[in-house]
VMD Tcl script that builds the backbone (N, CA, C; Angstrom):
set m [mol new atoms 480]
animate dup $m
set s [atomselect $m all]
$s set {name element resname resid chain x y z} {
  {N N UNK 1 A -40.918 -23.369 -6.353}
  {CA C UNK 1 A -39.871 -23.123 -7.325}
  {C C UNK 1 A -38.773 -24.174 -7.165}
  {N N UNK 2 A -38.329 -24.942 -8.054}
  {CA C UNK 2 A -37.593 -25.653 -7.952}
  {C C UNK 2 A -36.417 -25.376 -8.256}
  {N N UNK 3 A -35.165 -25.833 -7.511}
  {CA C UNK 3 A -33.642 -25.163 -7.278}
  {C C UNK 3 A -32.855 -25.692 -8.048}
  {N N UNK 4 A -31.915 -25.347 -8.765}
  {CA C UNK 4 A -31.383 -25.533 -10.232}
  {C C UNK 4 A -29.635 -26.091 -9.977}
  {N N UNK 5 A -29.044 -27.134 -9.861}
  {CA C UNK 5 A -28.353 -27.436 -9.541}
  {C C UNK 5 A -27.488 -27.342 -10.963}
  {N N UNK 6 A -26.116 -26.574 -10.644}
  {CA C UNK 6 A -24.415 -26.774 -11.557}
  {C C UNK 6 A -23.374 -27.653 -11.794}
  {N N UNK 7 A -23.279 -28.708 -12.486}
  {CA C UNK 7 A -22.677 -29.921 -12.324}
  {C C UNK 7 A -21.404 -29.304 -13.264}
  {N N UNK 8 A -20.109 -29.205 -13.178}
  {CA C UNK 8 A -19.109 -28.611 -13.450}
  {C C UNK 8 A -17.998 -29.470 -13.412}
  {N N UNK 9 A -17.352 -30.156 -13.918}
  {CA C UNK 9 A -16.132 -30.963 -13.534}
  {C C UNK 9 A -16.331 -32.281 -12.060}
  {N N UNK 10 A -17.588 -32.429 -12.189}
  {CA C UNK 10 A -17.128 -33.483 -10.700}
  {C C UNK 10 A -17.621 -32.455 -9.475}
  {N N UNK 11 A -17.821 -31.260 -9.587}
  {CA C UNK 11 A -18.413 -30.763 -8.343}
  {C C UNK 11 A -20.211 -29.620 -8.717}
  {N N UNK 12 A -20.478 -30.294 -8.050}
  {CA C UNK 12 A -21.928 -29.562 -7.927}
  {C C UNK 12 A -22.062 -27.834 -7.261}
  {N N UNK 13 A -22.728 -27.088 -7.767}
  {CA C UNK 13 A -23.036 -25.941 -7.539}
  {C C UNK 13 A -24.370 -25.948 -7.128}
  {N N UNK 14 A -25.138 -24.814 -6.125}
  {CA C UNK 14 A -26.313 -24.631 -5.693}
  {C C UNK 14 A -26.844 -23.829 -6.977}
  {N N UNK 15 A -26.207 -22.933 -7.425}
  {CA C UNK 15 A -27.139 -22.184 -8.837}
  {C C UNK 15 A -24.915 -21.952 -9.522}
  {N N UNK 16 A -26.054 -20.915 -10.802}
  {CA C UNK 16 A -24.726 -20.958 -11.701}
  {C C UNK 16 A -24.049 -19.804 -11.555}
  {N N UNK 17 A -24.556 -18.752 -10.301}
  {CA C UNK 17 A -23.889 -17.201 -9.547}
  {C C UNK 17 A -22.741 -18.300 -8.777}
  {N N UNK 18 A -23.190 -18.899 -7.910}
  {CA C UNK 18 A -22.004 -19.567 -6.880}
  {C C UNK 18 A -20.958 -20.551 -7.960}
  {N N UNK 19 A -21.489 -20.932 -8.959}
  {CA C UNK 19 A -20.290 -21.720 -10.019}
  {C C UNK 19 A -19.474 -20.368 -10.358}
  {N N UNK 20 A -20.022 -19.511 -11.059}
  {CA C UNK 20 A -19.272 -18.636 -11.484}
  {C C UNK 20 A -17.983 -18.041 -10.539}
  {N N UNK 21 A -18.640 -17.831 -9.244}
  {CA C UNK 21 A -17.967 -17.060 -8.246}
  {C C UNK 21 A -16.703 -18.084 -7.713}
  {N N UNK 22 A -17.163 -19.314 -7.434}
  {CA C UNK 22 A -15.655 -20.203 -7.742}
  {C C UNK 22 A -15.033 -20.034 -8.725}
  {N N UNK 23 A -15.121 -19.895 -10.075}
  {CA C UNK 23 A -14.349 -20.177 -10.989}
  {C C UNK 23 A -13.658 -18.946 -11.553}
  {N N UNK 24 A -14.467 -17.780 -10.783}
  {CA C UNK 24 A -13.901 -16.708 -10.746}
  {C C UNK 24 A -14.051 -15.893 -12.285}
  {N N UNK 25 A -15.631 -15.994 -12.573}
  {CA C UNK 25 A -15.859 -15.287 -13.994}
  {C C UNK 25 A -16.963 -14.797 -13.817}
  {N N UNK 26 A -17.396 -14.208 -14.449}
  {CA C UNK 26 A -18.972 -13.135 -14.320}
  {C C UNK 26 A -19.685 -13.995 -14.994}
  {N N UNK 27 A -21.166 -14.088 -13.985}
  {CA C UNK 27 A -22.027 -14.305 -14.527}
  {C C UNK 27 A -22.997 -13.738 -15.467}
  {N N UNK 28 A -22.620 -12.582 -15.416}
  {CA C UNK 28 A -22.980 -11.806 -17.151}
  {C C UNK 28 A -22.654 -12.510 -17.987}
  {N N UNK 29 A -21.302 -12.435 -18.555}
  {CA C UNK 29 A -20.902 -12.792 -19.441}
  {C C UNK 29 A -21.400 -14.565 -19.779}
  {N N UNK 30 A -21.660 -15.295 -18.665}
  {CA C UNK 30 A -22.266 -16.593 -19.464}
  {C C UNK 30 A -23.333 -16.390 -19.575}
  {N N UNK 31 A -24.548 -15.544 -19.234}
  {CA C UNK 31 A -25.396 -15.177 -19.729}
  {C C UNK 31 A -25.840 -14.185 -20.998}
  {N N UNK 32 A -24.809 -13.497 -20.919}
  {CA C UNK 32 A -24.809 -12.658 -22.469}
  {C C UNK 32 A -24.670 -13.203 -23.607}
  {N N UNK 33 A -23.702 -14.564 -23.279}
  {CA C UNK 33 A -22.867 -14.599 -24.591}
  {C C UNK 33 A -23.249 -16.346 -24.754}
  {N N UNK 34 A -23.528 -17.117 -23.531}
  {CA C UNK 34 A -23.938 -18.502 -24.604}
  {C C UNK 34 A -24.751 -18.923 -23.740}
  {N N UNK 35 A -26.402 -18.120 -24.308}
  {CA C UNK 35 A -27.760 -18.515 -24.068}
  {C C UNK 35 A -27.552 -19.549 -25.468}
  {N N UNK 36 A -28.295 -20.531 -25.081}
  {CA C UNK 36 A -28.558 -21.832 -25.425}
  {C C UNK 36 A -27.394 -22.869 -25.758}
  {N N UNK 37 A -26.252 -22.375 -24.796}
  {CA C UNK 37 A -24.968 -23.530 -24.766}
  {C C UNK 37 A -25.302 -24.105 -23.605}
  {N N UNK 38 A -24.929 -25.200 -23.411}
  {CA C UNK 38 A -25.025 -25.743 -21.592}
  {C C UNK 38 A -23.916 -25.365 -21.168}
  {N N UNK 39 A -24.079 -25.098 -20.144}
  {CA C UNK 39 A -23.482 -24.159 -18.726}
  {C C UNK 39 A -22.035 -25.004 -18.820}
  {N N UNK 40 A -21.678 -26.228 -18.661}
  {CA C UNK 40 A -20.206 -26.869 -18.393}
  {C C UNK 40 A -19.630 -26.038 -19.734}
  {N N UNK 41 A -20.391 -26.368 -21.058}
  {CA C UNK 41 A -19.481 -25.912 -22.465}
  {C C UNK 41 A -19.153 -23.919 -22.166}
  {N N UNK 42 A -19.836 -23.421 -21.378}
  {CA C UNK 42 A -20.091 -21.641 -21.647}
  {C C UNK 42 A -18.831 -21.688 -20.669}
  {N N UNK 43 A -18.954 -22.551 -19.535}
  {CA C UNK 43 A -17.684 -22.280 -18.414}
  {C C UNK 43 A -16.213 -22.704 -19.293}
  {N N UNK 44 A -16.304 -23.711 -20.062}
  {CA C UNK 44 A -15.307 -23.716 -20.561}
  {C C UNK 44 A -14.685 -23.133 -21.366}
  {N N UNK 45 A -15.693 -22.636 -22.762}
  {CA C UNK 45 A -15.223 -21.685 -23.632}
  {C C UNK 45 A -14.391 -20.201 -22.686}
  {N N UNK 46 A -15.186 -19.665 -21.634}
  {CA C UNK 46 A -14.425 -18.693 -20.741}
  {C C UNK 46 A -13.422 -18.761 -20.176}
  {N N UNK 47 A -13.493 -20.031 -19.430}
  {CA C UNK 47 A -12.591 -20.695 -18.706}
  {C C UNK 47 A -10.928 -20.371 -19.576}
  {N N UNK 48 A -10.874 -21.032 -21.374}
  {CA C UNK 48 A -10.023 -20.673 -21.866}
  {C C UNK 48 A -9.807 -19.848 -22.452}
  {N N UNK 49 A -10.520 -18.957 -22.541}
  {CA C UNK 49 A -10.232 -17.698 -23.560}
  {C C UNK 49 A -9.651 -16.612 -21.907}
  {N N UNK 50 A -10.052 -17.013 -20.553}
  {CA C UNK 50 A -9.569 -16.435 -20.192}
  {C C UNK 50 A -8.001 -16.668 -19.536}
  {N N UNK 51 A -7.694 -17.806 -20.213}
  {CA C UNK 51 A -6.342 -18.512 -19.394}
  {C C UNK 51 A -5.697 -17.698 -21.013}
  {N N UNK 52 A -5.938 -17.798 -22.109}
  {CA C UNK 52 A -4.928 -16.827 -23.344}
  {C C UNK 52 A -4.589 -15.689 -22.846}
  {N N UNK 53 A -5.717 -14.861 -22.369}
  {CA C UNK 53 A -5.607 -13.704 -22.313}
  {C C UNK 53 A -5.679 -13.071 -21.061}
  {N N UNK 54 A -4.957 -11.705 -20.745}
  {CA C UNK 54 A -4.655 -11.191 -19.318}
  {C C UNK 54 A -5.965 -10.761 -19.080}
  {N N UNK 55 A -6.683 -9.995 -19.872}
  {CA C UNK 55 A -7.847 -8.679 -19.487}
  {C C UNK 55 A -9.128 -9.982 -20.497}
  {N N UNK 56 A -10.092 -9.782 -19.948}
  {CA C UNK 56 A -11.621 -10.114 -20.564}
  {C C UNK 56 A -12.338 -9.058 -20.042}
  {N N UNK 57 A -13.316 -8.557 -21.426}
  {CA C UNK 57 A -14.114 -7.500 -21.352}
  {C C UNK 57 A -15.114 -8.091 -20.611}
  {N N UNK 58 A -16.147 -7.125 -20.757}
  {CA C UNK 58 A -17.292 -7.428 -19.455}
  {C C UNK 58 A -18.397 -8.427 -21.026}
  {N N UNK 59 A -18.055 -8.765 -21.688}
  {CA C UNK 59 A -18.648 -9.520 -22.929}
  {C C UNK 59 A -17.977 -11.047 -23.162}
  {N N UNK 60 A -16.502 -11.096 -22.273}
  {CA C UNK 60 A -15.772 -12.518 -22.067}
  {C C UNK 60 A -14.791 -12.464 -23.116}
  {N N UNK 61 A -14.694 -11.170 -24.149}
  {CA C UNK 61 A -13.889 -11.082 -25.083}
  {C C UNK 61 A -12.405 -11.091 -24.708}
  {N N UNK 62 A -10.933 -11.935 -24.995}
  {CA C UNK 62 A -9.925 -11.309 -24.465}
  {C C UNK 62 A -8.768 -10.372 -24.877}
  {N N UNK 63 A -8.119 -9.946 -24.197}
  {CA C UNK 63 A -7.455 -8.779 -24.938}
  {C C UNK 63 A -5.911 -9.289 -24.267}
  {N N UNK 64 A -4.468 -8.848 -24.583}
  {CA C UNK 64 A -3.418 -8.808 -23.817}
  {C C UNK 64 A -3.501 -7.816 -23.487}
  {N N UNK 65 A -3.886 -6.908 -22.891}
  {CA C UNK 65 A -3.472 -5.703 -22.057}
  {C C UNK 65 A -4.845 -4.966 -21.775}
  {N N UNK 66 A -4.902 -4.334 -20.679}
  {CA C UNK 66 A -5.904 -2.985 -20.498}
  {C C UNK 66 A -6.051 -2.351 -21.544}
  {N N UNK 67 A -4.428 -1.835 -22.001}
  {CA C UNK 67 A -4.312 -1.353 -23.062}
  {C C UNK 67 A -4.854 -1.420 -24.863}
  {N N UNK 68 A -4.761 -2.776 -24.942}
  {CA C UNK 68 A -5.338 -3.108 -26.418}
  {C C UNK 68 A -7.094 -2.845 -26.159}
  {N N UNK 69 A -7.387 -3.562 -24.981}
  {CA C UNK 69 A -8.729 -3.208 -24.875}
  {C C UNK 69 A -9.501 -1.921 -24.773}
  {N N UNK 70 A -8.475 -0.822 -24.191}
  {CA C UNK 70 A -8.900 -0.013 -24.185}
  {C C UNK 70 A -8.683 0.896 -25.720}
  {N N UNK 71 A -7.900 0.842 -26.503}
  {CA C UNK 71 A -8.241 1.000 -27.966}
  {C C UNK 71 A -9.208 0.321 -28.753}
  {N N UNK 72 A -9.534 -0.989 -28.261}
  {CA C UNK 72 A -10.105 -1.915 -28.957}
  {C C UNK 72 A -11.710 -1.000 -28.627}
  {N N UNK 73 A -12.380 -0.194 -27.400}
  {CA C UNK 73 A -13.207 -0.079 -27.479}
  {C C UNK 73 A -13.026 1.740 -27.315}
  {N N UNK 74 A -11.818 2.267 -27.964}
  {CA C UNK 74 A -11.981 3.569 -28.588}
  {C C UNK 74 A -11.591 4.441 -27.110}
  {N N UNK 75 A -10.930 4.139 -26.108}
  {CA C UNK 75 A -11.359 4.823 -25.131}
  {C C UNK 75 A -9.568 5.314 -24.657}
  {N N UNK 76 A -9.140 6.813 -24.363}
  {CA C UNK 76 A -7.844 6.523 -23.627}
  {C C UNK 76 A -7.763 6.128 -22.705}
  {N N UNK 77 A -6.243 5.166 -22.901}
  {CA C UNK 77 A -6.173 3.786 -21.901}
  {C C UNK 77 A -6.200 4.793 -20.341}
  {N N UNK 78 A -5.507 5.852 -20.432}
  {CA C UNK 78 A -5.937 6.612 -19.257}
  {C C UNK 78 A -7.062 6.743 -18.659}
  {N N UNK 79 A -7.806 7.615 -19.210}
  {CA C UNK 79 A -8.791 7.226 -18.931}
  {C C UNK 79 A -9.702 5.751 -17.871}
  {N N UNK 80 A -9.185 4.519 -19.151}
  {CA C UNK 80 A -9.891 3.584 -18.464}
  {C C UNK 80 A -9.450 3.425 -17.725}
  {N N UNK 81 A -8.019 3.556 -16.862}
  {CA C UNK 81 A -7.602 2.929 -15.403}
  {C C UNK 81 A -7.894 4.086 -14.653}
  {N N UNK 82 A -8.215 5.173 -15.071}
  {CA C UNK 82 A -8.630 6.176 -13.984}
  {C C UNK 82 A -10.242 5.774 -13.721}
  {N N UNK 83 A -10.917 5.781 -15.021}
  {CA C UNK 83 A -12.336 5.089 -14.554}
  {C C UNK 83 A -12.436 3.485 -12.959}
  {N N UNK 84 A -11.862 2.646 -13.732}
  {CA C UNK 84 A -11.450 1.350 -13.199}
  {C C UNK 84 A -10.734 1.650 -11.765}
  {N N UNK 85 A -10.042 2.661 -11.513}
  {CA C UNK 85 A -9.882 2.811 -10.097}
  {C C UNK 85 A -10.569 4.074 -9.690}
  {N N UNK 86 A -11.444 4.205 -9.780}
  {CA C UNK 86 A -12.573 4.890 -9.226}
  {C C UNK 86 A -13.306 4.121 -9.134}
  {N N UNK 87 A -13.939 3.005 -9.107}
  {CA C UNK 87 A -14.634 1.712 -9.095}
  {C C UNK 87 A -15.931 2.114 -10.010}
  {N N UNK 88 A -15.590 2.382 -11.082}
  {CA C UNK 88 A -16.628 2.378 -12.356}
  {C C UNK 88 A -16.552 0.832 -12.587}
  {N N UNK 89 A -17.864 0.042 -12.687}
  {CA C UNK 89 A -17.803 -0.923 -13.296}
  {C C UNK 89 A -17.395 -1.390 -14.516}
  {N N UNK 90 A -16.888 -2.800 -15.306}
  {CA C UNK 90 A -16.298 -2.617 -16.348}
  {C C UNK 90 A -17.201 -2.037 -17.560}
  {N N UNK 91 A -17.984 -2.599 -17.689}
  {CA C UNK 91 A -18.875 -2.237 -19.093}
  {C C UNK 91 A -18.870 -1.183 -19.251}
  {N N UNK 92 A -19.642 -0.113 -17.608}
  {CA C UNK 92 A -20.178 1.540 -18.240}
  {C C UNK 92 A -18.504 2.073 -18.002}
  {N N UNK 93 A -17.365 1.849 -17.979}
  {CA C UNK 93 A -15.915 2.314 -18.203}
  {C C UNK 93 A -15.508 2.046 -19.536}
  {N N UNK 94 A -16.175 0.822 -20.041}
  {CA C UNK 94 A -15.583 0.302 -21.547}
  {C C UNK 94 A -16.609 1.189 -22.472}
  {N N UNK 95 A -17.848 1.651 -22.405}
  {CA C UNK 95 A -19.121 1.809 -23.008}
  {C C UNK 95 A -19.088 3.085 -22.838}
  {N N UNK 96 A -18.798 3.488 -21.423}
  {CA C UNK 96 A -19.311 5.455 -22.090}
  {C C UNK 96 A -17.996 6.300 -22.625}
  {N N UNK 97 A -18.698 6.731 -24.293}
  {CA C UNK 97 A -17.613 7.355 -24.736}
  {C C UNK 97 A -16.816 8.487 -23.862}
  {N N UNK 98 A -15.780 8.846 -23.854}
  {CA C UNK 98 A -14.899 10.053 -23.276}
  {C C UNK 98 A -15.377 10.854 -23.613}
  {N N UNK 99 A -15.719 12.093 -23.123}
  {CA C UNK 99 A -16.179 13.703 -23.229}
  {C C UNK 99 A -15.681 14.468 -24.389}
  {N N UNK 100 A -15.691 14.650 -25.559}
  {CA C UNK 100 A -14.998 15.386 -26.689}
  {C C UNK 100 A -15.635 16.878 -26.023}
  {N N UNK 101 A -14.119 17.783 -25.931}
  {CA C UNK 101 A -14.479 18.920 -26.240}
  {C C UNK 101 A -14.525 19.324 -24.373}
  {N N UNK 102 A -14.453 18.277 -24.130}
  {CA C UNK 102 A -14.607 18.706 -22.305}
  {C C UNK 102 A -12.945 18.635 -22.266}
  {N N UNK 103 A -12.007 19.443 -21.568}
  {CA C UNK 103 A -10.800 19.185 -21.171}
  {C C UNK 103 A -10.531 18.614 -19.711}
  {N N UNK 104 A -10.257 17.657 -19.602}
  {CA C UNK 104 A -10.127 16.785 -18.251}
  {C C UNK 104 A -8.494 17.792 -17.339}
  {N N UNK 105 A -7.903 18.802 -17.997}
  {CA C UNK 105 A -6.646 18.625 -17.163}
  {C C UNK 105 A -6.306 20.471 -17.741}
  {N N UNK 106 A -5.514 21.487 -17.095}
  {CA C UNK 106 A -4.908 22.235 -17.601}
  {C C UNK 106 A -3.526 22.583 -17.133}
  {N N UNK 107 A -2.552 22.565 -18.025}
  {CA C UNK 107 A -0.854 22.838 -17.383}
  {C C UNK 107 A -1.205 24.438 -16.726}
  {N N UNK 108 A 0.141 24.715 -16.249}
  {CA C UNK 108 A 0.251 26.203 -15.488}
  {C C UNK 108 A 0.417 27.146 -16.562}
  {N N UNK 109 A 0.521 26.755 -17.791}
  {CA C UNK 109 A 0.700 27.789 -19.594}
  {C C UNK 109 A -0.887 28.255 -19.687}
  {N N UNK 110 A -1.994 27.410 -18.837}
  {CA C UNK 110 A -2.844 27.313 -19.980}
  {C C UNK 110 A -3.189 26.383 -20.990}
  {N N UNK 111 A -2.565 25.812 -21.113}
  {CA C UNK 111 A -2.480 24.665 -22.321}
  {C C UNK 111 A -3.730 23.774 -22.082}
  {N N UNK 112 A -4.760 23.383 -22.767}
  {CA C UNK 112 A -5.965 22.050 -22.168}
  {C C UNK 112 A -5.670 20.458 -22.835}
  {N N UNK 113 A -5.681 19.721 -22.107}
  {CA C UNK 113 A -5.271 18.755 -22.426}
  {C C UNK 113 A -6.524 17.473 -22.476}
  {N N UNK 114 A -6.845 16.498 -23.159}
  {CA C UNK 114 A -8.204 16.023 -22.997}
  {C C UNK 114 A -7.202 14.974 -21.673}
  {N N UNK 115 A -6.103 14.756 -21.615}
  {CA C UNK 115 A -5.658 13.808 -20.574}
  {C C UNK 115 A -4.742 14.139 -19.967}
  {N N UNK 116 A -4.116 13.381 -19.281}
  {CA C UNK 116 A -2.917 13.637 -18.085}
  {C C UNK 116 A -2.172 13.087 -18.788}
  {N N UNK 117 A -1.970 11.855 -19.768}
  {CA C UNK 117 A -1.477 11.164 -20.987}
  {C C UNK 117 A -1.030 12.073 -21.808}
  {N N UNK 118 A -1.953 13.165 -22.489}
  {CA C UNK 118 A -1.482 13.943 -23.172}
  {C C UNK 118 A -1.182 15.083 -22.990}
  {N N UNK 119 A -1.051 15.542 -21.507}
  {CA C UNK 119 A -0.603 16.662 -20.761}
  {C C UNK 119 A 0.766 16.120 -20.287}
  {N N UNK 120 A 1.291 15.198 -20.411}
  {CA C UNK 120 A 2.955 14.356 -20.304}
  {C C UNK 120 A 3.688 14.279 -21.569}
  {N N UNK 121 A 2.982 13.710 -22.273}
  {CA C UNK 121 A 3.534 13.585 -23.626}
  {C C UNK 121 A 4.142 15.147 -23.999}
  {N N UNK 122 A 2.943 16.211 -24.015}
  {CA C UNK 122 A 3.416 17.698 -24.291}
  {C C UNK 122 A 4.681 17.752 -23.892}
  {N N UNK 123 A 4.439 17.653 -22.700}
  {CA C UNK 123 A 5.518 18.158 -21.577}
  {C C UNK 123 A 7.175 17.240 -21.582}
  {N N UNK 124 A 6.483 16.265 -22.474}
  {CA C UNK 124 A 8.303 15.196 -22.695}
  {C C UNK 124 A 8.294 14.415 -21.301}
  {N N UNK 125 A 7.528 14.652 -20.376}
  {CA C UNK 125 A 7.654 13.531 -19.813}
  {C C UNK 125 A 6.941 12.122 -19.266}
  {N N UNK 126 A 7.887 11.261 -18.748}
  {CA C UNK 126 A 6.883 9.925 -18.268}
  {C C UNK 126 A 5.772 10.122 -17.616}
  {N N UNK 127 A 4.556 9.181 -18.083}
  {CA C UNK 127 A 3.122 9.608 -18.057}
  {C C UNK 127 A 3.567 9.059 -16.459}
  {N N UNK 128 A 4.301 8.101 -16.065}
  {CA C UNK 128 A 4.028 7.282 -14.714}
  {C C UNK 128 A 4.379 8.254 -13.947}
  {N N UNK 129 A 5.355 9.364 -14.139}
  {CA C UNK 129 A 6.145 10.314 -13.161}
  {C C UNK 129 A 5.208 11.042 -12.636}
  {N N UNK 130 A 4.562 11.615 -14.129}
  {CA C UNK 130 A 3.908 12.828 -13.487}
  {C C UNK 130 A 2.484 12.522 -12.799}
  {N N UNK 131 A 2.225 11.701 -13.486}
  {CA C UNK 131 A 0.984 10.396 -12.621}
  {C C UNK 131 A 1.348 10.301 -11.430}
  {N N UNK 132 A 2.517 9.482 -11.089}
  {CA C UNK 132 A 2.611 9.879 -9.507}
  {C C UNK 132 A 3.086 10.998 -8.590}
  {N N UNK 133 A 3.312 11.889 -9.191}
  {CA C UNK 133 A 3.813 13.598 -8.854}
  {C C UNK 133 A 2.367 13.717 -8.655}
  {N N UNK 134 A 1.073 13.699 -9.189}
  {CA C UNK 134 A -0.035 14.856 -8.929}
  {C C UNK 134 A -0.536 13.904 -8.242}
  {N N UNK 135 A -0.342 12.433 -7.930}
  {CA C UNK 135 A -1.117 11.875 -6.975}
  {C C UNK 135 A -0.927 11.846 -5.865}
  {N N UNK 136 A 0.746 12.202 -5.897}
  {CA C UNK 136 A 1.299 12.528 -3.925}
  {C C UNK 136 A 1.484 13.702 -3.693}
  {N N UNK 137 A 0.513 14.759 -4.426}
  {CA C UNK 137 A -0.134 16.036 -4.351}
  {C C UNK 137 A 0.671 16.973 -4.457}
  {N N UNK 138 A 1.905 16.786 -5.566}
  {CA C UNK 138 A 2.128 17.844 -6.012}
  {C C UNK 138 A 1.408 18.992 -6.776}
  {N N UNK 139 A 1.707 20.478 -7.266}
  {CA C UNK 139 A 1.011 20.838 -7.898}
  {C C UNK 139 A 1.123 20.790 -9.604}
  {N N UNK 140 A 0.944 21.285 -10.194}
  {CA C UNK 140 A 1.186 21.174 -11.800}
  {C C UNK 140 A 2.182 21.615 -12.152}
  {N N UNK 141 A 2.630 22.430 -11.886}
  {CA C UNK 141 A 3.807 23.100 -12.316}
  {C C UNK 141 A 5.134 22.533 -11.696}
  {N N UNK 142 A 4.869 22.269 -10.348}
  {CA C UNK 142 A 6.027 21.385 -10.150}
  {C C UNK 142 A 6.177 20.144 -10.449}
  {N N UNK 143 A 5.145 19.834 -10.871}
  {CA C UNK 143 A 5.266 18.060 -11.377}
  {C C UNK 143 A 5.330 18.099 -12.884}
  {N N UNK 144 A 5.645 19.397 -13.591}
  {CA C UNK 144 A 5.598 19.275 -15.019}
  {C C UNK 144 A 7.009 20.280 -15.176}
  {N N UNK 145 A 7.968 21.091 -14.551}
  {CA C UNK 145 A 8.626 21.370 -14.672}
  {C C UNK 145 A 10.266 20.809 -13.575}
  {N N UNK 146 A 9.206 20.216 -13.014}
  {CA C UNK 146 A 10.797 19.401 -12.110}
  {C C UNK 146 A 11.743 18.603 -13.038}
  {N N UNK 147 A 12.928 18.109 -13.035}
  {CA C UNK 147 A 13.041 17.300 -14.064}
  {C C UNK 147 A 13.754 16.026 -13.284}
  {N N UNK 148 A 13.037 14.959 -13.934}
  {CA C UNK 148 A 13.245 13.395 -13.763}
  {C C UNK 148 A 14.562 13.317 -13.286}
  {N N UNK 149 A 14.460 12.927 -12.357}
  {CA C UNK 149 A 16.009 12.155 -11.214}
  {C C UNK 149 A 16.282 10.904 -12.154}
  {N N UNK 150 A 17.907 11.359 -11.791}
  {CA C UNK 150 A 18.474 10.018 -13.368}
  {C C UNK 150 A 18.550 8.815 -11.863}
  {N N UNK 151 A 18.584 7.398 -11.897}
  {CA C UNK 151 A 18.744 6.330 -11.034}
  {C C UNK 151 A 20.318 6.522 -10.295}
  {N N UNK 152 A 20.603 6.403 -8.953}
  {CA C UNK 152 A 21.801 6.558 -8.661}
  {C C UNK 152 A 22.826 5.594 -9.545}
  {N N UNK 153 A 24.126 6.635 -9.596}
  {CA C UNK 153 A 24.994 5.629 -10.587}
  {C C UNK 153 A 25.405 5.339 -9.267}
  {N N UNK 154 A 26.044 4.070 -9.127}
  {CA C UNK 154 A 27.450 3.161 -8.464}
  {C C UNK 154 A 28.091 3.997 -7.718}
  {N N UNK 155 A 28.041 4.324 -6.434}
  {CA C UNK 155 A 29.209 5.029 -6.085}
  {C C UNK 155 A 30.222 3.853 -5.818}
  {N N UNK 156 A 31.524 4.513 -5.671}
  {CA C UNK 156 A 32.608 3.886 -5.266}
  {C C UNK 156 A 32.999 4.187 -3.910}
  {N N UNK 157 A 33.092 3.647 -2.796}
  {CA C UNK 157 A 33.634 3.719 -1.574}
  {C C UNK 157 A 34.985 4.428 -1.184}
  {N N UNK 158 A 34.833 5.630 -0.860}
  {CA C UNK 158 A 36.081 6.399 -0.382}
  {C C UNK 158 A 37.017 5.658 0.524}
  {N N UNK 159 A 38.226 6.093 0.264}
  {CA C UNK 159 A 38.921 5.131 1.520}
  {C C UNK 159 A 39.698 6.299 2.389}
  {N N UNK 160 A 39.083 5.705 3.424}
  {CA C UNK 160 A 39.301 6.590 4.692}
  {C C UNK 160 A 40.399 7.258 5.449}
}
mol reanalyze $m
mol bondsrecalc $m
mol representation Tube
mol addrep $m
């Protein structure tokens, strides 16, 4: 079998997994998306579509945010960073639809919520608060009825 050498800008690669892995892009995606481009033109088209954009799908598509992408492929953005830090890979996180009809969350009312997104919103408050209230193990009720600490104002120094 003969060994397939990556000529890239002036530096050579042993195959096009170790180019990729320098350049820091999936080798899916130059294989998905430009069979019958040569490999320097597929690195480059990626190369800049991923310097525009913050997030590239697992297809090389780019998006500005988790967020747009995660509308862009129908999914709450909740959801996808709860998938994404559970170490769901990107595709089956972007690809399997959300559960209709399954409730992911319930307040202390009763209330079912398909998210923790929309179990905050109900509730009037910041999705980040109560996001980090049930993650440093509060319970529901206290992380949905406590109410948000305003930022210390300025004190002024008493004089002694």
């Amino acid at each position: 079998m003969q060994k397939v050498t990556v000529k890239y800008k002036g530096r050579k690669y042993k195959s096009i997994s170790l180019a990729c892995d320098f350049l820091g892009i999936s080798p899916v995606t130059v294989c998905a998306n430009y069979k019958g481009v040569p490999v320097e033109q597929a690195f480059d088209r990626i190369l800049e579509n991923k310097q525009r954009h913050n997030c590239i799908d697992h297809l090389g598509y780019g998006f500005e945010s988790k967020r747009a992408m995660a509308e862009f492929y129908n999914i709450p953005y909740d959801i996808l960073v709860h998938r994404l830090r559970s170490h769901w890979n990107l595709k089956l996180a972007l690809t399997t639809p959300p559960q209709k009809g399954k409730c992911s969350c319930t307040d202390h009312l009763g209330n079912k919520f398909e998210s923790v997104m929309a179990m905050a919103e109900f509730h009037n408050i910041p999705y980040n608060v109560l996001y980090n209230r049930l993650k440093n193990g509060w319970n529901v009720q206290k992380a949905l009825t406590t109410p948000k600490k305003n930022k210390r104002k300025n004190r002024q120094c008493k004089n002694y």
